[in-house]
KEZA-449740 format. One line per 10 residues: number of its first residue (from 1); their letters; for each residue x, y, z of C-alpha. Coordinates in nm, 3 decimals. Layout:
N
NUM = a = X:Y:Z; ...
% end
This chain:
367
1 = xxxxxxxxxx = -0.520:5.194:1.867; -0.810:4.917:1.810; -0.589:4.766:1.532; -0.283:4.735:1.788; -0.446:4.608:2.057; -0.571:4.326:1.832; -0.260:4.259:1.681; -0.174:4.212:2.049; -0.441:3.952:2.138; -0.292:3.757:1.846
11 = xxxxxxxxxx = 0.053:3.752:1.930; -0.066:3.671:2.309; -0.303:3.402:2.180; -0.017:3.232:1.947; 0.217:3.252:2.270; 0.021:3.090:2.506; -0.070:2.833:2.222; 0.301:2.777:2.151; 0.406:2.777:2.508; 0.131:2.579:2.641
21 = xxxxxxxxxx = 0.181:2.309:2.388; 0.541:2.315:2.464; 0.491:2.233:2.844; 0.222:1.961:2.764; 0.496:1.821:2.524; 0.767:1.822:2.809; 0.491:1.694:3.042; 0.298:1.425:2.867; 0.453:1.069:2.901; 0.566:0.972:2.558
31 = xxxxxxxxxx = 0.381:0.694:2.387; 0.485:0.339:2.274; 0.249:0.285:2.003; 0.015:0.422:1.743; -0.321:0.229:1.776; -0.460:0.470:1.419; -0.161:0.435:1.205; -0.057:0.059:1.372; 0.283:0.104:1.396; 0.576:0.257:1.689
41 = xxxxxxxxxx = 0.629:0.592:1.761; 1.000:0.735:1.816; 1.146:0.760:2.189; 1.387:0.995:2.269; 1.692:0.946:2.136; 1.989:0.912:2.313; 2.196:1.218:2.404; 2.599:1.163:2.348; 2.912:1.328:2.192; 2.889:1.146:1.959
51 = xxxxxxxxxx = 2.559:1.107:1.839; 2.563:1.545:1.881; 2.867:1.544:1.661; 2.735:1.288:1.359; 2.402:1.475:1.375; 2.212:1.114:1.469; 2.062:1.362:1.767; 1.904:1.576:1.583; 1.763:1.417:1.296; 1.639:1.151:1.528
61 = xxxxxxxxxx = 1.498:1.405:1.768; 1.284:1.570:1.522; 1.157:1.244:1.417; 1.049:1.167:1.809; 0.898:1.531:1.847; 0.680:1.467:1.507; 0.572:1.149:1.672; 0.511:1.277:2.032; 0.349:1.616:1.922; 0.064:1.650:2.152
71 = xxxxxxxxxx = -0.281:1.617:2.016; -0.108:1.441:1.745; -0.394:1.228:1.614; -0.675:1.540:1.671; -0.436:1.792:1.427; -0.374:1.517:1.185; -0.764:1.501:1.141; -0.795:1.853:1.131; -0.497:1.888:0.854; -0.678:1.574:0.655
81 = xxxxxxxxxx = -1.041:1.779:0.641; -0.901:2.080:0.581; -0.702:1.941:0.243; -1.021:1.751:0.146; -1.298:2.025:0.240; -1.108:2.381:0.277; -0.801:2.351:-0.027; -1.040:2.083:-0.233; -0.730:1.854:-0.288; -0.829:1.508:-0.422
91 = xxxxxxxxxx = -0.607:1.307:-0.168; -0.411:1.341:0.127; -0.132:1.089:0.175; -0.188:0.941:-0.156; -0.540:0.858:-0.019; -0.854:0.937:-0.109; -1.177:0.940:0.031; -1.489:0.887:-0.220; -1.885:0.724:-0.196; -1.785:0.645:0.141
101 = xxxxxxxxxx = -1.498:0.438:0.079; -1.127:0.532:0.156; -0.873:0.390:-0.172; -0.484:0.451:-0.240; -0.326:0.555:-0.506; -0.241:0.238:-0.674; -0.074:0.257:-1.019; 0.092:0.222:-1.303; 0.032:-0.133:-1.335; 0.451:-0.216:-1.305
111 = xxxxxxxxxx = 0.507:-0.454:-1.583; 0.858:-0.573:-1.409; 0.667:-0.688:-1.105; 0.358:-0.914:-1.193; 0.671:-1.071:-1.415; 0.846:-1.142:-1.074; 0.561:-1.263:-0.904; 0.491:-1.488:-1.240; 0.834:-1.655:-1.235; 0.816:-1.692:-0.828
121 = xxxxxxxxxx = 0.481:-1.928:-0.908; 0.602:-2.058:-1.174; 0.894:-2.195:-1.036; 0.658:-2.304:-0.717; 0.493:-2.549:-0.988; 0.782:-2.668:-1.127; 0.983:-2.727:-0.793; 0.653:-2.895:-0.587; 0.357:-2.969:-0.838; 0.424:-3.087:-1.207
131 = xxxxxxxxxx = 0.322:-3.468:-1.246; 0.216:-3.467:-0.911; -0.076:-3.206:-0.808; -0.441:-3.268:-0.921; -0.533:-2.922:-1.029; -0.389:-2.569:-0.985; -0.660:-2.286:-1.009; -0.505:-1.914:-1.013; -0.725:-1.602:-0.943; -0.636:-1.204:-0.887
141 = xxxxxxxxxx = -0.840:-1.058:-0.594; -0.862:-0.689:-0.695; -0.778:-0.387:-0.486; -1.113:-0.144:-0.426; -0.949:0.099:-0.656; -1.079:-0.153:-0.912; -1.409:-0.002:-0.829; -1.366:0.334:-0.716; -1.032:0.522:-0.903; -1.115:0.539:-1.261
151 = xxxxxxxxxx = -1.460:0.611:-1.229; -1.419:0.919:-0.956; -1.142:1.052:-1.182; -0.839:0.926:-0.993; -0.550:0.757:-1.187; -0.605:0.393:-1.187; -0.386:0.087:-1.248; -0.488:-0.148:-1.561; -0.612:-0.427:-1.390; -0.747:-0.584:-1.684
161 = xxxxxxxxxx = -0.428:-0.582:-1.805; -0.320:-0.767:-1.512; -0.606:-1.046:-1.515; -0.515:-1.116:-1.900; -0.111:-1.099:-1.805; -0.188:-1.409:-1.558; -0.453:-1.623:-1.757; -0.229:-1.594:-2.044; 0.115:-1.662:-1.891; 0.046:-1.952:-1.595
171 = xxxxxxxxxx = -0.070:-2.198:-1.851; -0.016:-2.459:-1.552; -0.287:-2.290:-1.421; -0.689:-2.264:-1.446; -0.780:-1.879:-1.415; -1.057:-1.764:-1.204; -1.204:-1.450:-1.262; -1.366:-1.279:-0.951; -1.364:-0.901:-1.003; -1.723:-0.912:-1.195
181 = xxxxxxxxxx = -1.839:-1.091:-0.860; -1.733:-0.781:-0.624; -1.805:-0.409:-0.562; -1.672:-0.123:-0.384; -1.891:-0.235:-0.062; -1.709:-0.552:-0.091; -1.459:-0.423:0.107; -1.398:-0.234:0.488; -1.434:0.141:0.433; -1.116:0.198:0.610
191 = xxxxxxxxxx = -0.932:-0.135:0.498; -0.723:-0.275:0.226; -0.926:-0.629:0.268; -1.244:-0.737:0.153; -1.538:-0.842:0.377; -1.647:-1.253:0.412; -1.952:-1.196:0.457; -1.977:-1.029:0.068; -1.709:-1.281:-0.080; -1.895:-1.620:-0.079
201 = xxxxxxxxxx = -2.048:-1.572:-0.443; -1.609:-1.498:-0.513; -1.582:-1.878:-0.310; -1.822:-2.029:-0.476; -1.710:-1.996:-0.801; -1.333:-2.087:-0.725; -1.457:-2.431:-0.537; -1.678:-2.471:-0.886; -1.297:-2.502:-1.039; -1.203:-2.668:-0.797
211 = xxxxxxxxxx = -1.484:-2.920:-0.821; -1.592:-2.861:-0.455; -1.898:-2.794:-0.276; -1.955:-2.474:-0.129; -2.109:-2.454:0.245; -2.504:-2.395:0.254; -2.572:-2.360:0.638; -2.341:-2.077:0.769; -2.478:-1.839:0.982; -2.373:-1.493:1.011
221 = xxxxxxxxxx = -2.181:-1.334:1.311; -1.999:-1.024:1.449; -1.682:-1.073:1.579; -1.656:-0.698:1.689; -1.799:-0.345:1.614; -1.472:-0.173:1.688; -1.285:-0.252:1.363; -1.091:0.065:1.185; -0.853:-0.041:0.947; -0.502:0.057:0.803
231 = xxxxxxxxxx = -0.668:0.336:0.588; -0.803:0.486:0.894; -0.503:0.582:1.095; -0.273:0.678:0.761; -0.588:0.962:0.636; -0.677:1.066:0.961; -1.050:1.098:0.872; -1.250:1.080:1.126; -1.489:0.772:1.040; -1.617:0.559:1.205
241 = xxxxxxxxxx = -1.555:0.176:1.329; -1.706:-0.085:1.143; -1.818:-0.455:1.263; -1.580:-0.772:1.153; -1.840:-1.020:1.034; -1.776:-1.423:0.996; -1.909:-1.679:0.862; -1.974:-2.030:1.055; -2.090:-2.345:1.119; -2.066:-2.644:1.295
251 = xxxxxxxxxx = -1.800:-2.794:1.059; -1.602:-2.455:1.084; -1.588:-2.437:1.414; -1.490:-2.812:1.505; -1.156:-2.735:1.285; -0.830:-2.701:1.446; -0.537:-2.528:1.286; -0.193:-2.576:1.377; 0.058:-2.272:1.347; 0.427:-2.382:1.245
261 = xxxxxxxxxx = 0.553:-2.115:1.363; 0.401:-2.078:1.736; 0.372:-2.467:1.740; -0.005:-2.396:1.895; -0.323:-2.514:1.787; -0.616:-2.243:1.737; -0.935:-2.254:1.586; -1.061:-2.125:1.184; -1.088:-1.751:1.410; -0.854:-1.654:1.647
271 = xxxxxxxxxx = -1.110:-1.433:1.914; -0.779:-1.320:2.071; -0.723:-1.121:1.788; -1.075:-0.977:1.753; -0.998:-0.676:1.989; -0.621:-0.650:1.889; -0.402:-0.365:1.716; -0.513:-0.545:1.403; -0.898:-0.710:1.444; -0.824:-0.870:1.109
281 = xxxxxxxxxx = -0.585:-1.110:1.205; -0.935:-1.271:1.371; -0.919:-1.435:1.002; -0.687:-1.730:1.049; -0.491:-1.575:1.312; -0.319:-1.311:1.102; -0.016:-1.302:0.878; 0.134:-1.628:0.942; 0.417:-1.834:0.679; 0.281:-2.178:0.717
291 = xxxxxxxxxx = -0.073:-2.323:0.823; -0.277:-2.632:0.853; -0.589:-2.661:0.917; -0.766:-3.042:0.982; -1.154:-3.071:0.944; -1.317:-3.373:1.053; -1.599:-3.337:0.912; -1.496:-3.359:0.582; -1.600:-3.636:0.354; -1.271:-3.843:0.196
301 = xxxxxxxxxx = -0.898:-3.725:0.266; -0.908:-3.447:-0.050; -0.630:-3.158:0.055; -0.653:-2.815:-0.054; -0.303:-2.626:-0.104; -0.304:-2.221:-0.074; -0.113:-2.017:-0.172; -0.164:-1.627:-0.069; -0.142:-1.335:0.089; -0.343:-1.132:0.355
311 = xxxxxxxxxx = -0.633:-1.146:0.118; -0.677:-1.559:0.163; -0.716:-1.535:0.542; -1.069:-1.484:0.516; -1.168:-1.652:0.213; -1.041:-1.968:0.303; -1.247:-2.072:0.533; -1.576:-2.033:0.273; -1.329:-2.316:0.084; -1.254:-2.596:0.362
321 = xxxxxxxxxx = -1.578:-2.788:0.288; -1.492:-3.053:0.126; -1.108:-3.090:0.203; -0.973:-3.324:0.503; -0.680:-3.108:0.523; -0.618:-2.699:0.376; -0.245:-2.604:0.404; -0.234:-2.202:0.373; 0.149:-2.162:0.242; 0.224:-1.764:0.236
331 = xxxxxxxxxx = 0.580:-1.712:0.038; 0.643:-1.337:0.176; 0.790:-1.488:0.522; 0.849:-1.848:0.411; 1.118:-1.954:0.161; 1.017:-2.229:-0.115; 1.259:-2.382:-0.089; 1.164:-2.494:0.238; 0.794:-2.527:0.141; 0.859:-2.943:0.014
341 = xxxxxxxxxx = 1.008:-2.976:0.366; 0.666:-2.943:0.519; 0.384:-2.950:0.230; 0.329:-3.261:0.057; 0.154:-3.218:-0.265; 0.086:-3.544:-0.449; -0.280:-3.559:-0.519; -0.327:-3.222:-0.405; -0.552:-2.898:-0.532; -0.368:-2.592:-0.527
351 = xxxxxxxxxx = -0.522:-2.251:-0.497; -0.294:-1.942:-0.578; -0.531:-1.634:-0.476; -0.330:-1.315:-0.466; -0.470:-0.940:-0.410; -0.346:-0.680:-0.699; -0.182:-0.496:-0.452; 0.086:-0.781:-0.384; 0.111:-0.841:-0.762; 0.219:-0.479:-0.846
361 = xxxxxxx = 0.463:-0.496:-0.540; 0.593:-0.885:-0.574; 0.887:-0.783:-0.453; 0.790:-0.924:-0.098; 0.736:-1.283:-0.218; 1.027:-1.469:-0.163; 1.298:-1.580:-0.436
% end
């Protein structure tokens, strides 16, 4: 009798968790937007003949009720613990979390790829710079895994491999080595990106290639303490935010830079952005194709090219010093062949700073 009557309280208990779930799911508005994983959730599809009959219903209804699941973020966390701490699996959506520090899954190094992205900038010199550019330094701006993978006993790309595959084969190009000059805690716990604030030693030895002077008077600031990055929302750990530090000074701040694309003039960091669905965009204003940024304090007209990805937003700024004019170029949403139509390059430096990550997935910088 004892054992029945507690089989009942379980059945009860899973009913009125199942049913009271169910109303809260027919009750609660839907949502728009993910603010942990950045990205749109699914709406309700629409309900026709014909979308019944091809099975578009369906398939895009379970896809909204995934999305809309209530308590959505709180059992993700829970599932995300319980395959770290309760079934001792190493990752959980090919992430994993180790000496505080959240990495993905990043490998094999795919040979095919950094050959892409090699061709793409070498045809960039041949198209814009040959016989007319100053210098062109190159540099690879490792992932974290770089630091954390191999040595907790996850699989690891060979980034070495990499770094040698670039010196050796842009011979148009001065490589910069920076991995020796960063650690894990160069980067956000929750993020892909690195922090400014531990990158200047990383700047200071690309302007030394560049044969420009580093700044010695910035001053250290928090742009806010609510920053969880991309990591965050796709393992569902529960960590907490971190602060976006910058770098500044009176020559920083007295820049302008004028976006192509919105046709509006902002400063170095974009404040706007500082409490957005993405806090690092405060770096330059975010992913952007085409940028220009005039200092007037800069001694001479010297201009620094740059080419990069999401990496060089907050770097760049650490290398503005001594340049009139820094034209950030990024080729995943701008065509070269369009670059010549805006970018003039004779008597130019040219940086080309790239993160691994972008190398060993080229296939988002433009042909």
């Amino acid at each position: 009798m004892k054992k029945k009557t507690e089989h009942l309280y379980t059945v009860v208990l899973i009913a009125v968790l199942i049913f009271g779930l169910s109303i809260f799911a027919v009750l609660k508005p839907a949502g728009d937007f993910s603010e942990s994983e950045r990205r749109p959730l699914e709406q309700l599809p629409e309900l026709s003949v014909k979308t019944l009959l091809n099975g578009d219903f369906m398939e895009n209804f379970e896809d909204y009720t995934n999305d809309q699941f209530p308590l959505r973020d709180t059992f993700r966390s829970i599932k995300a613990l319980a395959q770290y701490y309760l079934f001792g699996l190493s990752d959980n959506n090919n992430l994993y979390y180790t000496e505080g520090q959240i990495g993905a899954l990043n490998f094999p190094l795919k040979e095919d790829s950094v050959n892409y992205a090699k061709d793409r900038f070498t045809d960039l010199y041949k198209m814009y710079m040959e016989g007319k550019v100053n210098k062109v330094v190159f540099s690879v701006v490792p992932d974290k895994g770089f630091f954390l993978a191999e040595q907790n006993g996850y699989p690891a790309m060979d980034y070495a491999a990499m770094e040698k595959f670039f010196e050796e084969n842009l011979d148009f190009a001065e490589y910069v080595e920076i991995s020796g000059l960063l650690n894990k805690d160069s980067y956000y716990a929750t993020d892909t990106h690195w922090q400014q604030q531990s990158i200047t030693a990383a700047a200071d030895r690309i302007l030394e290639a560049l044969g420009a002077r580093p700044f010695d008077n910035l001053t250290e600031s928090v742009a806010t303490e609510n920053f969880h990055g991309v990591y965050y929302g796709q393992s569902a750990l529960p960590l907490p935010a971190e602060k976006i530090v910058y770098l500044h000074n009176a020559a920083l701040d007295s820049m302008t830079v004028f976006n192509y694309e919105t046709g509006k003039e902002t400063g170095v960091y974009d404040f706007d952005k500082a409490e957005g669905k993405d806090p690092y965009e405060f770096y330059l204003s975010g992913p952007n194709s085409l940028l220009e940024v005039t200092n007037p304090s800069a001694e001479g007209d010297r201009h620094l090219i740059i080419f990069r990805d999401s990496f060089g937003s907050s770097i760049a700024p650490l290398l503005m010093r001594d340049y009139s004019k820094i034209t950030l170029v990024d080729t995943r949403y701008l065509m070269p062949s369009m670059v010549g139509q805006y970018v003039d390059f004779e008597g130019a430096d040219v940086l080309m700073i790239y993160s691994s990550l972008v190398l060993n997935e080229s296939s988002t910088i433009k042909k």
